[in-house]
N, C-alpha and C positions, 0 to 999 in steps of 0.2 A: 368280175372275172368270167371270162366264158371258155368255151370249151379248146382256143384256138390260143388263149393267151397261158404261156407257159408262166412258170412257178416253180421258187427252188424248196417248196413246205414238203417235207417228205411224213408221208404216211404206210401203216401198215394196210393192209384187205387181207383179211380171213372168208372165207367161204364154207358156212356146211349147215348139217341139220341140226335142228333144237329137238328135245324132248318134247314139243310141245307140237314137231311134225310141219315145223315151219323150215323155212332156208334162211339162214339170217345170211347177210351182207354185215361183215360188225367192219369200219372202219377207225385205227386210232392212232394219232397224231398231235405231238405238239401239245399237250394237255387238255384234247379231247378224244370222247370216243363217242362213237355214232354206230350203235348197232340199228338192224333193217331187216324186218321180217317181211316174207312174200311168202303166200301161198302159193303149193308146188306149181301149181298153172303157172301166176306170176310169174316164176322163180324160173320158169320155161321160154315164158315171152322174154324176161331179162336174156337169156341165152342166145336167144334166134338174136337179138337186135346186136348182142354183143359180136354176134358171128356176121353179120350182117355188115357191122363195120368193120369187122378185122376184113372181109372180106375188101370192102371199097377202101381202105387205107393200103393194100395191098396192089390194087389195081393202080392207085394215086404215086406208087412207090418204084412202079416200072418208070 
């Protein structure tokens, strides 16, 4: 599966801080869960590349 090939698996994405001063990304679906801690830089670089593609799927969508 890549990034182009759709999928009817539906999942939840939570977003926020840990007590432990991390960002976690927890993902859960289907009888998995997949939580994903980044340090705040990470958790920064994650952002830009997110904005990054909202941005070019936006351009793609004119």
């Amino acid at each position: 599966m890549g990034i182009n090939t759709e999928s009817d698996i539906e999942a939840n994405l939570q977003i926020g801080p840990t007590d432990q001063g991390f960002v976690r990304i927890f993902i859960e679906g289907e009888g998995i869960e997949i939580p994903m801690d980044f340090d705040p830089e990470e958790a920064e670089e994650i952002a830009e590349e997110i904005r990054a593609a909202a941005a070019t799927a936006r351009q793609m969508a004119k």
